[in-house]
C-alpha positions as CSV (number, residue, x, y, z in Angstrom):
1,X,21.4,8.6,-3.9
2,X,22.9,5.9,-6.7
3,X,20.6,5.5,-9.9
4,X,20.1,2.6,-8.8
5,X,18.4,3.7,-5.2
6,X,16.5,6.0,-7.1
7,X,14.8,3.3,-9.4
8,X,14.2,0.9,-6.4
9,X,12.3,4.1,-4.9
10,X,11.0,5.0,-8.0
11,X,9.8,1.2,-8.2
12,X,8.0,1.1,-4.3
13,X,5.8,4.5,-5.3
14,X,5.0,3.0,-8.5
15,X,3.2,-0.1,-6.5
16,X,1.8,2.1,-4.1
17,X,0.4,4.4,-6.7
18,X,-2.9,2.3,-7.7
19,X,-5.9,2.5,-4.9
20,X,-6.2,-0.7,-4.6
21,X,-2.8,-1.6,-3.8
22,X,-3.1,1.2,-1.3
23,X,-6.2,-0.4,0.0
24,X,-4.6,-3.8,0.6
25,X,-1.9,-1.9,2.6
26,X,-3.7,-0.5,4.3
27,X,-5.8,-3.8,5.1
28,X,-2.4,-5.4,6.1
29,X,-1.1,-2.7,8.7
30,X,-4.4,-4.6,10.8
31,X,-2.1,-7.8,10.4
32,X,-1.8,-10.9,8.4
33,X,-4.7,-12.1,5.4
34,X,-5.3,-14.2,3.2
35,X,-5.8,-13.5,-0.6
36,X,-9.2,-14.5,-0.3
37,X,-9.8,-12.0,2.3
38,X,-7.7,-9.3,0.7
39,X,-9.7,-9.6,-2.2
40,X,-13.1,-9.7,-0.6
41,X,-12.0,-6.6,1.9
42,X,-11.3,-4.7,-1.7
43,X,-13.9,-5.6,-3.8
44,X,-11.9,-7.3,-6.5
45,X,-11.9,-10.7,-8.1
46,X,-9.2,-13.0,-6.8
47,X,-7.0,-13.1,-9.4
48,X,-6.7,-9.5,-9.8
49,X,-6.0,-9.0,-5.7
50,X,-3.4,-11.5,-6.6
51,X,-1.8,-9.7,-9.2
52,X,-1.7,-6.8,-7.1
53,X,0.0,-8.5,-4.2
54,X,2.8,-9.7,-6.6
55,X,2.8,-6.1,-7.6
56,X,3.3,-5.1,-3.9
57,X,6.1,-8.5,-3.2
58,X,8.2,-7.7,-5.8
59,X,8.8,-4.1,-4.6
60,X,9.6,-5.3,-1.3
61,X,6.4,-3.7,0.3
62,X,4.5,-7.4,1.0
63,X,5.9,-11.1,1.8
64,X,3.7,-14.1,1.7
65,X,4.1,-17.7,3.3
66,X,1.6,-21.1,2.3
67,X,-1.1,-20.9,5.1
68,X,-2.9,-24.2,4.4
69,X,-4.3,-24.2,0.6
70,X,-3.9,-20.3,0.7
71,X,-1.1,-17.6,0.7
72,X,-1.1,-15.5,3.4
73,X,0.5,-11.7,3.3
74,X,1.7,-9.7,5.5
75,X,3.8,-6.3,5.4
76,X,7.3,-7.2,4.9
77,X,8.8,-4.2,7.5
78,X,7.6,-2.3,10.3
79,X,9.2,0.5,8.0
80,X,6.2,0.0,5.3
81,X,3.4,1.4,8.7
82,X,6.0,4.3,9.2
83,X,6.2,5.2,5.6
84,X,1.5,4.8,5.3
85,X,2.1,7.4,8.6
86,X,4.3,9.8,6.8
87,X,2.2,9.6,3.3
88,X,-1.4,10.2,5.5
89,X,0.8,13.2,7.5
90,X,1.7,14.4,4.1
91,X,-2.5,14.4,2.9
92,X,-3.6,16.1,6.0
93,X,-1.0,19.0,5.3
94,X,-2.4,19.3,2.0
95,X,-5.9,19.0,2.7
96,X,-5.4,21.5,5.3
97,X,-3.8,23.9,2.8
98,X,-6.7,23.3,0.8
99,X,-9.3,24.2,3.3
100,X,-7.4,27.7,4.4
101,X,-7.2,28.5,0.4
102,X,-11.2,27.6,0.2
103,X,-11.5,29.8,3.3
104,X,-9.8,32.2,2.5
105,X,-11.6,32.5,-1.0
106,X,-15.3,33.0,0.5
């Protein structure tokens, strides 16, 4: 992989790294929202949702279009659903390693 490839991937698992940001991805594998729902579904402030969402558009991750007087986001590929699938299969392993290590402890 170029230096560059690796700083564009560096660059998507830097915004993906904050909770919140996960949260709204999460949100948006449901389909389509609008900031103000995005930011009520997260418990955040509007303006801060927002920031996050620019966060999440300018790695690639999110893409927005004027819905009325409000932008409304929605997951720029089907690749960013395959990628939350991979990350939760990754948790589980661990969390399963975790629980036979516990187990095995008592």
């Amino acid at each position: 992989m170029s230096s560059s490839s690796c700083e564009y991937v560096a660059e998507v698992f830097r915004a993906l790294s904050h909770p919140k940001r996960l949260a709204i991805v999460e949100l948006l594998l449901k389909g389509p929202r609008a900031v103000t729902e995005i930011a009520e579904s997260i418990g955040v402030p509007q303006p801060v949702a927002s920031q996050h969402l620019r966060v999440l558009r300018d790695a690639g991750i999110v893409e927005s279009e004027r819905g009325g007087r409000q932008r409304v986001y929605r997951l720029s590929t089907e690749r960013v659903v395959e990628l939350c699938r991979l990350a939760r299969e990754i948790v589980s392993v661990k969390a399963e390693k975790i629980g036979s290590a516990v187990a095995g402890a008592s």
